[in-house]
C-alpha positions in Angstrom: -16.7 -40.8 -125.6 -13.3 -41.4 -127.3 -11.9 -38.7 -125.7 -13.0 -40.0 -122.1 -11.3 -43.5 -123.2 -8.3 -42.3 -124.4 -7.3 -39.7 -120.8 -8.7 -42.8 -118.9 -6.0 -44.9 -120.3 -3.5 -42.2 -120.1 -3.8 -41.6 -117.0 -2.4 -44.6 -115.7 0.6 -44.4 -117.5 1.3 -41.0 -116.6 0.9 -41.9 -112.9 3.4 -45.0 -113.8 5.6 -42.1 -115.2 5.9 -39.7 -112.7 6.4 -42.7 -110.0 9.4 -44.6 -111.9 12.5 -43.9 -110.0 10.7 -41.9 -107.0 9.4 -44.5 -104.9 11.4 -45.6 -102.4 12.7 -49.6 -102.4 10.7 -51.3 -100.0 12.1 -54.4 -98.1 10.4 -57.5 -96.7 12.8 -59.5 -94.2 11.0 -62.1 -93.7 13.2 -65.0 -93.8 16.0 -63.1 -91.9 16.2 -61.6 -88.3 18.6 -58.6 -87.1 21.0 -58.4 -84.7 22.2 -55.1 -83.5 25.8 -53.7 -85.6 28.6 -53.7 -83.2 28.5 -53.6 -79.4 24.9 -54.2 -77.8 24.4 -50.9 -76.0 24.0 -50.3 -72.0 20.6 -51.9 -71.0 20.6 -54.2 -73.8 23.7 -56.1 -73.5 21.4 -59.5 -73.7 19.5 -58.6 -77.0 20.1 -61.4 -79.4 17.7 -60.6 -82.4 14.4 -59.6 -83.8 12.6 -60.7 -86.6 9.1 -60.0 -88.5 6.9 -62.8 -90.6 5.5 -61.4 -93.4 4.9 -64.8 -95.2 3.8 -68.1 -94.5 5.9 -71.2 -95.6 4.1 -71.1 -98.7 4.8 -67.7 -99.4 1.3 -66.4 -99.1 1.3 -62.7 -97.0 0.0 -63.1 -93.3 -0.6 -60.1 -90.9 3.3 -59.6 -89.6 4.0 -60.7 -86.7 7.5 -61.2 -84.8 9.5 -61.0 -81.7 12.4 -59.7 -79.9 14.7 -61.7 -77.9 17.1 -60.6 -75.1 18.9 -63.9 -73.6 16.2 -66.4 -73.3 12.8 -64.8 -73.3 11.2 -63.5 -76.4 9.0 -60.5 -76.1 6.1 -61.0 -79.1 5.8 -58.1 -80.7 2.1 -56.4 -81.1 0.8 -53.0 -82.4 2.8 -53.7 -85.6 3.0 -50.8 -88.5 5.5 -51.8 -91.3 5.4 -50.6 -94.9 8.9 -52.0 -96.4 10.4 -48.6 -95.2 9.3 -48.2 -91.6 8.6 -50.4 -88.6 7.2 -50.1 -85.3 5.8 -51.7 -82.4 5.4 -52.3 -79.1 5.8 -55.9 -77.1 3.9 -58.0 -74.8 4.8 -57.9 -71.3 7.2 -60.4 -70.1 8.0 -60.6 -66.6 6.7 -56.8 -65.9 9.3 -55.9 -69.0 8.7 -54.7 -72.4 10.0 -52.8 -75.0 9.0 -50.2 -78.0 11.0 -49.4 -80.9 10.6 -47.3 -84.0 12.6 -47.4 -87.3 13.2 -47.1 -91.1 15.2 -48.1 -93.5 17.2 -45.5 -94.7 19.8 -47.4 -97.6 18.1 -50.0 -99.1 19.9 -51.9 -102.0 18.6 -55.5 -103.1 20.0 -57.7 -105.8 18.4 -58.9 -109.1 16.2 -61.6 -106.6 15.0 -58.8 -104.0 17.8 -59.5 -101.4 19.1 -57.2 -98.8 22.7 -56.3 -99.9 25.3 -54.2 -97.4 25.1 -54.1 -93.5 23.6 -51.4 -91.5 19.8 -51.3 -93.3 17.9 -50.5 -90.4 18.3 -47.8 -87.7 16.0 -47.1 -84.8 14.6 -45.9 -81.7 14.6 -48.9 -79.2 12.7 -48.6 -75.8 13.2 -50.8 -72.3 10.2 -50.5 -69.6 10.3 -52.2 -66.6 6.9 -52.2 -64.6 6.1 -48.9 -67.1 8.9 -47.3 -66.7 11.4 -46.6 -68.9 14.6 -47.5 -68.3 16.8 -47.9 -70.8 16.9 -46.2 -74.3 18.9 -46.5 -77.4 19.6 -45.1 -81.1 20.3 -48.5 -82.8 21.9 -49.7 -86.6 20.8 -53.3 -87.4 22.4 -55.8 -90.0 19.9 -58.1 -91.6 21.1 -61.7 -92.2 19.4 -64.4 -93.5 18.3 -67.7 -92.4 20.8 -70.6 -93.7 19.1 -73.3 -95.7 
């Protein structure tokens, strides 16, 4: 019986062990948006931003949710995956458009509170249909900013 306590109590701390210093940094950018770095490509010269809600004003987590905006119209996004280190989804149709993207973030470093530091943290895969078909596409590098207070 003692022996059974003692590897069930190691074995967390093993596992704690052989994680430390492995795991990749996950991010959470809620409370930010991102705007594409440099020149807005061919086909998306109108994208302004996107963003994702992780949190509620009182911090509590909520199911993401987001949106992506090119000029005036924001596309909602739906079919979300995001684990801190990948993102994905799809967008509501807007006008017979809509648009898919896929991306990670490869060069993650946050400060001493958890903040994004450095431009450049996301790169991805971002996809224009009109009336299903595609017709713009696009490797993308995103900066992150924060809301101002």
């Amino acid at each position: 019986m003692k022996r059974s306590l003692t590897v069930l109590l190691l074995i967390p701390a093993f596992l704690a062990c052989m994680a430390f210093g492995q795991k990749p940094m996950a991010f959470d950018p809620n409370g930010g948006e991102f705007q594409i770095s440099g020149q807005n490509p061919a086909g998306f010269s109108s994208f302004q931003r996107m963003y994702l809600e992780t949190r509620n004003a009182n911090g509590k987590r909520v199911r993401p949710n987001g949106s992506i905006d090119f000029g005036q119209i924001e596309y909602e996004m739906r079919n979300i995956v995001f684990d801190g280190r990948r993102w994905s989804f799809d967008t509501v149709l807007v006008n017979g458009v809509s648009f898919s993207f896929a991306g990670r973030f490869p060069k993650l470093t946050l400060d001493e509170h958890g903040a994004i530091m450095g431009d450049d943290v996301l790169q991805g895969h971002l996809i224009k249909f009109v009336r299903g078909r595609k017709t713009a596409e696009a490797d993308l590098v995103f900066t992150f900013f924060y809301y101002s207070d």
